[in-house]
C-alpha positions in Angstrom: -77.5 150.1 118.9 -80.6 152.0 118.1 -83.6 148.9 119.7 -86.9 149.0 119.1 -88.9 146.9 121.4 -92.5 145.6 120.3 -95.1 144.5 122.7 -97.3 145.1 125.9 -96.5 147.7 128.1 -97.7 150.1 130.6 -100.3 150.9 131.2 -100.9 147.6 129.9 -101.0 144.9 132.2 -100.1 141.6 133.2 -96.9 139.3 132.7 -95.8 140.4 129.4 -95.3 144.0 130.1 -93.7 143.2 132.9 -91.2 141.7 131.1 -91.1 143.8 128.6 -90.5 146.6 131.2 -87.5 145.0 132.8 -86.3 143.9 128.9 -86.2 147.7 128.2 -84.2 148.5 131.7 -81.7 145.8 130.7 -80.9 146.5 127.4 -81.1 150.7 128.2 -77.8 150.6 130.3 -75.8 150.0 126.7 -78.2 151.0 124.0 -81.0 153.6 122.7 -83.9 151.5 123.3 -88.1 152.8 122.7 -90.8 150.5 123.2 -93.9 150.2 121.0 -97.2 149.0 122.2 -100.3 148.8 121.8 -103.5 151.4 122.0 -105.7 148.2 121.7 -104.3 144.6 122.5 -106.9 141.9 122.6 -110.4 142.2 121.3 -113.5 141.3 123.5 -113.6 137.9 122.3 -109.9 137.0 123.1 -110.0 138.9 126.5 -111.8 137.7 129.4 -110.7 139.0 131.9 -112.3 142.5 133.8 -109.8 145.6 132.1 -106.6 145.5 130.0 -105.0 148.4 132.0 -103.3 148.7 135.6 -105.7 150.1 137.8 -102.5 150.9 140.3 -99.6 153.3 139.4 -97.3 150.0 139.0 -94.1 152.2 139.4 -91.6 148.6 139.4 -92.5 148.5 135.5 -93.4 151.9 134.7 -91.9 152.5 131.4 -92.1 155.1 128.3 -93.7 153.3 125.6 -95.7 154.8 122.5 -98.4 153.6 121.9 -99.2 153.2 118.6 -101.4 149.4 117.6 -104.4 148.4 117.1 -104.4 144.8 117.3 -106.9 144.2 114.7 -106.5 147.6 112.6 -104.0 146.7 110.1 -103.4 150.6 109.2 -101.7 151.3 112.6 -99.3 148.4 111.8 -98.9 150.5 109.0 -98.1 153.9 110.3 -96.4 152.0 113.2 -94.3 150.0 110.8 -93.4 153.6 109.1 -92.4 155.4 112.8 -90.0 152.8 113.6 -88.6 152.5 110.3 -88.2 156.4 110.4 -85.9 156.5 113.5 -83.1 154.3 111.7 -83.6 151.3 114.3 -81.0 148.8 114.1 -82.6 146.1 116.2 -86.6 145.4 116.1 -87.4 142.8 118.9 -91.2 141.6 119.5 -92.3 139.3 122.5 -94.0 136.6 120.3 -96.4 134.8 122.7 -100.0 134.3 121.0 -100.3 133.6 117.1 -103.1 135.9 116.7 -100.2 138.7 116.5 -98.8 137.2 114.2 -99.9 139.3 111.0 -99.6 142.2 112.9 -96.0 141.9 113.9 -95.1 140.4 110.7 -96.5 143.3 109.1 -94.4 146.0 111.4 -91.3 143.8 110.4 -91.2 143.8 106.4 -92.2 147.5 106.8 -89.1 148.2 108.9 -87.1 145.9 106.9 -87.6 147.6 103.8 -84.9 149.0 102.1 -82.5 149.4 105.7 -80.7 146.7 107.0 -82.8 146.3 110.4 -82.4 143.2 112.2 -85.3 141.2 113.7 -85.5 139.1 116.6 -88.5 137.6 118.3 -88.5 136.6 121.9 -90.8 133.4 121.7 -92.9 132.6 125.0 -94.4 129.1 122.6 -94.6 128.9 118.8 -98.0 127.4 118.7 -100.1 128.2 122.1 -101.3 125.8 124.3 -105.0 126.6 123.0 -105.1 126.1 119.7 -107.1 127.8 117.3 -107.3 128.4 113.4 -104.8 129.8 111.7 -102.6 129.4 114.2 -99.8 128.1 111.7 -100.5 130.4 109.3 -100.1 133.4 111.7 -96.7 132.0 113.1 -95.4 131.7 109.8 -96.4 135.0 108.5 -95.0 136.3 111.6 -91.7 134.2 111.2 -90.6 134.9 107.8 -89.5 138.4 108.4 -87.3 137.3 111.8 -83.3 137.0 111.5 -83.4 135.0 114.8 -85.1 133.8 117.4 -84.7 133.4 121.3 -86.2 131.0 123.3 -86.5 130.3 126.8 -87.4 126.4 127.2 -85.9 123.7 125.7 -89.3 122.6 125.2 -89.8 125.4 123.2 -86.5 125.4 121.4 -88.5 121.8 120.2 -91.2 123.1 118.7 -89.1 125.9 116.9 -86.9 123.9 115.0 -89.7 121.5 114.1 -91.6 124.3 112.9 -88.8 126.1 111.0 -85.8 123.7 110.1 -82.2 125.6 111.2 -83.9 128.9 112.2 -81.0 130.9 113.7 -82.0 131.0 117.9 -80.5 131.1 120.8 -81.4 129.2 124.3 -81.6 131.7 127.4 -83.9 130.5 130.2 -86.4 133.1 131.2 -85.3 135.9 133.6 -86.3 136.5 137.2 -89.0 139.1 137.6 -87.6 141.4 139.8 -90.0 144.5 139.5 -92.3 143.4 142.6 -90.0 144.6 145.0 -88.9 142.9 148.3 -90.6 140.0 150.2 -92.2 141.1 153.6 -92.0 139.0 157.2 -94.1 135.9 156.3 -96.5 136.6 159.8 -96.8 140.5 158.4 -97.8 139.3 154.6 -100.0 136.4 155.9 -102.1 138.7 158.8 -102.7 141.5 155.5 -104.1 139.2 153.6 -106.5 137.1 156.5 -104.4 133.9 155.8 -103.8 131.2 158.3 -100.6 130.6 160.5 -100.4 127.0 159.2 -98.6 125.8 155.9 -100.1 127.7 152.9 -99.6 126.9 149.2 -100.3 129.2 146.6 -101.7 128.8 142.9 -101.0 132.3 140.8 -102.1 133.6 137.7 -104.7 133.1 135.6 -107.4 130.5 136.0 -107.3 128.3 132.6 -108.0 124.8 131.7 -104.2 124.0 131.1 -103.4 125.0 134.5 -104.7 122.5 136.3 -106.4 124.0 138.7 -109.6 121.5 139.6 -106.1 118.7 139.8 -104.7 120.5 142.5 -108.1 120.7 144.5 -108.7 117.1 143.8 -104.9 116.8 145.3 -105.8 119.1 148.4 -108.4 116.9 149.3 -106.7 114.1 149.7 -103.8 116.2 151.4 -106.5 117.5 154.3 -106.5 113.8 155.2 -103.1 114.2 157.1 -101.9 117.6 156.9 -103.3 120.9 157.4 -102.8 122.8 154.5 -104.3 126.0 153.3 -104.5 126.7 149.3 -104.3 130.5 148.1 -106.0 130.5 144.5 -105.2 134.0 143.7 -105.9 135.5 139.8 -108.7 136.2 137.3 -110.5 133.3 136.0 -110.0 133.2 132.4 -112.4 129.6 132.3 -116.0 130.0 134.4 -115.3 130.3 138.1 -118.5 128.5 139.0 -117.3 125.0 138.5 -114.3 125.7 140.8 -116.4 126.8 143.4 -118.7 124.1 143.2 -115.7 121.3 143.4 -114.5 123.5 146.5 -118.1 122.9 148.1 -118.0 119.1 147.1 -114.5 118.3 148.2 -115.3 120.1 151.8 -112.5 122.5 151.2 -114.3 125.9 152.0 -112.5 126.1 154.9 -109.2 125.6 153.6 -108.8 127.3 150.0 -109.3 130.9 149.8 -110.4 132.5 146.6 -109.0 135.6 145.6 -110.8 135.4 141.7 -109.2 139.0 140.3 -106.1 140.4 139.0 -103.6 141.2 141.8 -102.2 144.8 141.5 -98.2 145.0 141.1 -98.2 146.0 144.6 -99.4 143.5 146.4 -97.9 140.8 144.5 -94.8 140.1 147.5 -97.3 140.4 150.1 -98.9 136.7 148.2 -95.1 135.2 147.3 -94.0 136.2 150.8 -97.1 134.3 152.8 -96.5 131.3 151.1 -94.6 128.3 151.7 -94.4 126.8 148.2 -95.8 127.8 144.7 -97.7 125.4 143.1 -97.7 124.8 139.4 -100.4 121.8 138.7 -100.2 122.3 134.3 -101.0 120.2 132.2 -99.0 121.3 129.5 -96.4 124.2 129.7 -93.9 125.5 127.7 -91.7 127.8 130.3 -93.4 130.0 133.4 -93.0 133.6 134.2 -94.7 132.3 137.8 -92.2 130.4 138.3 -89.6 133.2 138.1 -91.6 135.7 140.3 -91.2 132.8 143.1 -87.2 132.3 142.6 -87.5 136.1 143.1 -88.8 135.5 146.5 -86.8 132.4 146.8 -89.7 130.3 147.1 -89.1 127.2 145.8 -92.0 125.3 143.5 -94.0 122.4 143.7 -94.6 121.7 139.9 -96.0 119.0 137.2 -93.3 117.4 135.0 -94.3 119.4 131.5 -92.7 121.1 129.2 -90.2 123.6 130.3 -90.8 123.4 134.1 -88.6 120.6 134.9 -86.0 122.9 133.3 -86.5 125.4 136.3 -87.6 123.4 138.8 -84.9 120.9 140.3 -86.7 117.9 141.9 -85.1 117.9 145.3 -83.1 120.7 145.0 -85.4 123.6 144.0 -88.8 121.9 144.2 -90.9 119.2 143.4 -91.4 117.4 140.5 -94.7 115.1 140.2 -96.5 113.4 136.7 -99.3 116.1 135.5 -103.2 115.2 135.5 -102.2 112.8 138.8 -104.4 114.2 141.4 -102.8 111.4 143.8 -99.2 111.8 142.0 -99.9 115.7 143.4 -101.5 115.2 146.8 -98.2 113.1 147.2 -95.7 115.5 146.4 -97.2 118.6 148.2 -97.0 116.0 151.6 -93.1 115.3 150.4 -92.5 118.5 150.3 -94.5 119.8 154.0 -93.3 117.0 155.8 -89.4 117.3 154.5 -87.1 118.3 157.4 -85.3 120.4 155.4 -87.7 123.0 153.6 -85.6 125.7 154.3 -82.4 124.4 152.2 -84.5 124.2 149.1 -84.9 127.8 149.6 -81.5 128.0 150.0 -81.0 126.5 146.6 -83.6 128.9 145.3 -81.1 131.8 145.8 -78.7 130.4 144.6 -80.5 128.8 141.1 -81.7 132.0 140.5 -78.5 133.6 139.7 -78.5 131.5 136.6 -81.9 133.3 135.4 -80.3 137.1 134.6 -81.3 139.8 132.2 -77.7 140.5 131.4 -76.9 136.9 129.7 -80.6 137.9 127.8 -79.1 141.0 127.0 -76.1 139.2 125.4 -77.7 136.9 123.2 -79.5 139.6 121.4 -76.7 141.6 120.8 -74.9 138.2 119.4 -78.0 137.2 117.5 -78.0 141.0 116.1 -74.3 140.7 114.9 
């Protein structure tokens, strides 16, 4: 098949052009596969965060892509719509994650669509985001009603599809293991690069947002400090206002033992942070599915995690993980100690290796290629 993907790509960056980097390796071994993307994503307003571009040369998801949207210039969708429609694709994919593409991609779609027999899939990350905002409906449902099919990768968001569109044709395939960061490093090597401590060491990654949980888990390390020596890695932009954070970490008494690391991690030095840690920890309050949570199974690290959404889907409670109730400060201070005071830590990783066989890019591949028949 001729496959046109649409989304973020490089030199785009962050967890959406990853995947769409690895999507585009996965599907190339069988088809003719191009990526579109954007020359603008986000507008100020929706993007807080220091630059939109990698600022390294990112070579594990270095792809071709063309880059041909503006987010909020509806004549590129236009003359994007046109390109893609002009090279005879059979199968147009988009990575739906944020309803404010929504007219956009629906726009490229019915272009496409018209007059060729185009199929049109959209991978959904949520159907309506975790922050809402107006017209988020609206957006999802212009976006929707030129799809053939859908894949999701939660069962949580599986929910909210067929709630939001009655028997929409989908398929379920959990979300794929990033792969793309290369291999982990000798835990004393990764940990003496980055000035961490020789003791246990979680680690919080990603963006800094409300929904994450974040001032949870520090409420949570507190009470941990009481009996164990723990350090806390909080490593990613802050998307919310940093200063509250730092002012909790000064009235908890936790300057010595969380270090801040308040920017966007280049590509390359993402195993050097998977690889020092002993557990990732995932304190949301509402999820629907994590892309963290598949860089750690990467580095078989397994995941301390609150019981939301999709993340009791990936994480195993016992097996994989742990599994605590979200917005529990003492619910979380209690599992982190479960899980550093468990003799046997190093058969959850075990499990990790072996769970993470189930998370493939071939069994994604499959599903579009059924969904596109």
């Amino acid at each position: 098949m001729k496959i046109t993907i649409v989304g973020t790509a490089w030199p785009l960056r962050g967890g959406i052009a990853h995947y769409v980097a690895l999507l585009y390796r996965a599907l190339g071994v069988r088809h003719e596969v191009s990526i579109v993307t954007f020359t603008r994503q986000y507008p100020a307003f929706l993007f807080p965060g220091r630059t939109q571009r990698e600022e390294n040369d990112a070579e594990g998801f270095r792809v071709p892509a063309e880059a041909l949207v503006d987010s909020i210039n509806p004549l590129t969708w236009i003359r994007a719509g046109r390109r893609i429609r002009e090279r005879g694709a059979d199968l147009l994919v988009f990575k739906y994650w944020l309803p404010f593409f929504g007219p956009c991609f629906g726009t490229i779609a019915r272009i496409v669509r018209r007059g060729r027999p185009t199929r049109v899939i959209y991978i959904c990350d949520n159907v309506i985001p975790h922050e809402r905002r107006p017209g988020d409906r609206l957006f999802t449902r212009y976006a929707f009603g030129a799809a053939d099919a859908f894949v999701v990768q939660s069962r949580a968001v599986e929910r909210e599809l067929e709630a939001f569109l009655p028997g929409a044709r989908h398929a379920f395939v959990p979300h794929p293991v990033y792969h793309g960061f290369g291999d982990a490093v000798p835990r004393e090597r990764a940990r003496s690069r980055l000035g961490l401590p020789g003791g246990p060491v979680l680690l919080f990654f990603g963006y800094v947002r409300r929904y994450k949980g974040l001032d949870v888990l520090l409420e949570a390390m507190a009470i941990v400090r009481k009996t164990l020596d723990v350090h806390l890695a909080v490593v990613g932009e802050f998307y919310d206002d940093e200063a509250p954070y730092r002012e909790q970490i000064r009235r908890l008494g936790l300057e010595s033992a969380v270090t801040v690391r308040s920017d966007y991690v280049p590509n390359d030095d993402v195993k050097y942070y998977f690889s020092a840690a002993d557990a990732l920890v995932l304190p949301y309050a509402s999820a629907t599915q994590s892309g963290i949570a598949q860089i750690a199974y990467h580095f078989d690290l397994p995941v301390i995690a609150t019981d939301v959404g999709g993340l009791a889907e990936v994480v195993r409670d016992g097996e994989t993980g742990i599994l605590v109730a979200p917005l529990d400060a003492g619910a979380l201070a209690a599992g982190i100690t479960r899980y550093f005071t468990a003799a046997d830590k190093e058969r959850l990783r075990r499990t990790v290796n072996e769970e993470k066989k189930r998370y493939s890019w071939d069994t994604l591949v499959g599903a579009l290629e059924d969904l596109a028949r």
